[in-house]
N, C-alpha and C positions, 0 to 999 in steps of 0.2 A: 342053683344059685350059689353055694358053697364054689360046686366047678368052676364058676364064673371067676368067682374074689381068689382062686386060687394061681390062675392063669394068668389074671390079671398082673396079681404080686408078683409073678414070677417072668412077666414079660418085662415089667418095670425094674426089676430086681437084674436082669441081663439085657437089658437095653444100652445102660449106662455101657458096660462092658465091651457090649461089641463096638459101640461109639469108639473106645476109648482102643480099640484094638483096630477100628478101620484105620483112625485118625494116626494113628503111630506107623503103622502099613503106610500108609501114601505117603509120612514124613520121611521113611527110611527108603521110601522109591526114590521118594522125588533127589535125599541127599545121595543116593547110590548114582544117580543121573549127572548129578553134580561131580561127579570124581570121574565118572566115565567120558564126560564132556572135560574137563582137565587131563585126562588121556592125551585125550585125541588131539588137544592144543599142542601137551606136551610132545607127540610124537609128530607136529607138524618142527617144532620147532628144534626139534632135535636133527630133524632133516635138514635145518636150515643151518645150524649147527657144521652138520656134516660138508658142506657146501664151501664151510669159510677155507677152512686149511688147502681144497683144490683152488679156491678164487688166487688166494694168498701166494703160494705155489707159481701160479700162471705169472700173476701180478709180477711177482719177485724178478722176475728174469727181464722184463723191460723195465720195471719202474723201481730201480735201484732205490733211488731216490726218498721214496715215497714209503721209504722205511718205518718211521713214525705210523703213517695211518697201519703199515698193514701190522706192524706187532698191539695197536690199537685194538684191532680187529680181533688176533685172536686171543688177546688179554679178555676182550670181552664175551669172546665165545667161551672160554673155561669158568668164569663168573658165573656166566648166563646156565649153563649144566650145572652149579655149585645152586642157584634158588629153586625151591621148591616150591614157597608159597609164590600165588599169584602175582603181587602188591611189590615185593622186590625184585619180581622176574620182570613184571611189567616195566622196571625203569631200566634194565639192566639191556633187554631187547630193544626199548625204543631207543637205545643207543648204540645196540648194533647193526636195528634197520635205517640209520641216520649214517653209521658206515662206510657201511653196505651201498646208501647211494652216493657217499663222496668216491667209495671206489669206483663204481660204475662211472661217473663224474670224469673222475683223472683218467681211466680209461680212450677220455676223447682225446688224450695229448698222445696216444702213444698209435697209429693208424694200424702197426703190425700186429699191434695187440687184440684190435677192435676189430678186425680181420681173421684172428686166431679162430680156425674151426671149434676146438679144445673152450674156449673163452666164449663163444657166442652159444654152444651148447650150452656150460655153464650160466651163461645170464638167463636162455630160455629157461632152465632146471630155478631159478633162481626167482624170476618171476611167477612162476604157476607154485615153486613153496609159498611165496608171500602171499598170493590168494590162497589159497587151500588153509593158513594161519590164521589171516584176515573169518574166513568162512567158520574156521572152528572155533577162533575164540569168540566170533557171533554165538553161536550155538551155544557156547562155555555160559557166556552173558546172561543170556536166555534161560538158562538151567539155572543157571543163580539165582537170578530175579522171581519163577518160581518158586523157586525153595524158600529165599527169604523173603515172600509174600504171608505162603503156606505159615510160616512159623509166626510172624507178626500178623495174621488172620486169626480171629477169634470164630470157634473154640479150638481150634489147633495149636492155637499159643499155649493153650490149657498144659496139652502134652508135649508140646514142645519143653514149654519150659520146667515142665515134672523129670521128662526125662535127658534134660541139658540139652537140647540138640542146639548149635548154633550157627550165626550166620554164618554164610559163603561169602569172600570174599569174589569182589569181580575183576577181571585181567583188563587192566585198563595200558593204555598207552599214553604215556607222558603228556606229550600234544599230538594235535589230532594229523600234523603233517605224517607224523610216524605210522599212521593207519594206513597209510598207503602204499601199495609195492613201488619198489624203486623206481625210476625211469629204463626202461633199457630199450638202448638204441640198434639195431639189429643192420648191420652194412647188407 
């Protein structure tokens, strides 16, 4: 009988424990998922990044002109590398995927341009980054929405909030036209 009450104290006495060691474990997954899921945004958009100063490039040589949008462009690609958090990247981006399609846009005034092997390469490279963005900042979303589930879920708030964990922000896009890859017209 003594065996019994002693087992008992002592299941009760490390039960709390391991709770409070699972609950901390999946919070520190689930926010590890959350950064590896902003990775993976980030190295979509860094691609996308990458992409501006060749559009710009091509651009420059027919569309004299059109001076304004493209130093637009890459004022806002060095911006867009300068935010970390999500919240100011996300207005910084929906204004260089906004662009992005007035360049594709002006593109239709210039026929030699729209014709460039160099430039139609470009727009396909240019369309499968904006899906592959589109895709991860899904996922990014998704990890978020998780996590700050997890933490505002009780008893995980418990620990949550003993050991500060705090929300994730989500990569949201200004308006929702911005969620979409540009148009590209392929001659």
């Amino acid at each position: 009988m003594m065996l019994a009450v002693v087992a008992f104290t002592i299941i009760m006495g490390v039960s709390p424990l391991v709770w409070i060691v699972l609950g901390y474990n999946r919070l520190v997954r689930d926010r590890n998922r959350v950064a590896q899921a902003w990775s993976d945004v980030d190295v979509q958009l860094t691609r996308r990044h990458d992409l501006v100063p060749r559009l710009v490039e091509i651009a420059k040589s027919y569309a004299g002109y059109e001076r304004a949008l493209l130093e637009s462009l890459a004022e806002l690609r060095a911006r867009g590398a300068g935010e970390a958090a999500p919240g100011p990247r996300g207005a910084v981006e929906s204004s260089l995927g906004k662009g992005l399609q007035r360049l594709v846009a002006v593109v239709e005034n210039y026929p030699d341009l729209k014709a460039s092997q160099n430039f139609l390469e470009l727009q396909r490279e240019l369309a499968n980054t904006e899906d592959q963005i589109q895709f991860a900042r899904r996922y990014y979303n998704g990890a978020v929405s998780a996590f700050n589930t997890r933490i505002d879920r009780f008893p995980d708030l418990l620990i949550a909030h003993l050991c500060r964990f705090s929300h994730a922000e989500l990569f949201e896009l200004e308006q929702a036209q911005a969620a979409f890859a540009p148009s590209v017209v392929l001659a």
